[in-house]
C-alpha positions, 0 to 999 in steps of 0.5 A, a space after each residue: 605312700 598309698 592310700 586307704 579306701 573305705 570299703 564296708 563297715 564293721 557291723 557288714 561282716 560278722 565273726 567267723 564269715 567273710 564276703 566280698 568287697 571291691 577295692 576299684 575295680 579288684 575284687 576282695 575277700 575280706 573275712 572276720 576272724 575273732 574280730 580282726 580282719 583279713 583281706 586277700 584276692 578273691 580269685 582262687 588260683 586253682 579255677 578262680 572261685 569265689 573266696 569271698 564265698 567260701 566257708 570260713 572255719 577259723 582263719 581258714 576258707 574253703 574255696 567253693 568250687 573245689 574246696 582248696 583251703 587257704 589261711 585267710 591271715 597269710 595268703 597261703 594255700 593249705 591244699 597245695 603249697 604251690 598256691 597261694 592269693 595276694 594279701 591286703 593290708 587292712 585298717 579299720 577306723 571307728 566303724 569303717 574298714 579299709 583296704 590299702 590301694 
């Protein structure tokens, strides 16, 4: 069974934003939506941009390079359904949040 690792506190992300956290070496997008939280590959697909980066409206991101939209909750891309970003289990214990390895 895998494990879960710590990877930033509550208070780090507040509602309605994200940033990008490190889960080993890959990095993550993890977002704030009405206080639950979702994680999905950083990398967008399209030209790899940021996501941890982009702007946060809902569950949706917008890539900053070239503004695809993905549902944080789901993985999927809104812009072209061909695309689509891996998604992270997340747990958050007390004041830590964690992601699955």
């Amino acid at each position: 069974m895998s494990e879960f690792v710590k990877v930033a506190r509550v208070g780090d992300i507040p509602l309605g934003s994200g940033r990008t956290v490190y889960l080993g070496a890959t990095p993550i997008a993890l977002f704030n939506v009405d206080g639950q939280y979702y994680a999905i590959h950083n990398s967008c697909p399209h030209e790899d941009g940021p996501l941890g980066e982009g702007t946060l409206c809902g569950s949706v991101v917008t890539c900053p390079v070239h503004a695809y939209e993905f549902d944080v909750t789901s993985g999927e891309c809104l812009t072209e359904e061909v695309y689509r970003v891996e998604r992270f289990e997340v747990r958050v214990e007390g004041e830590d949040i964690l992601l699955r390895l």
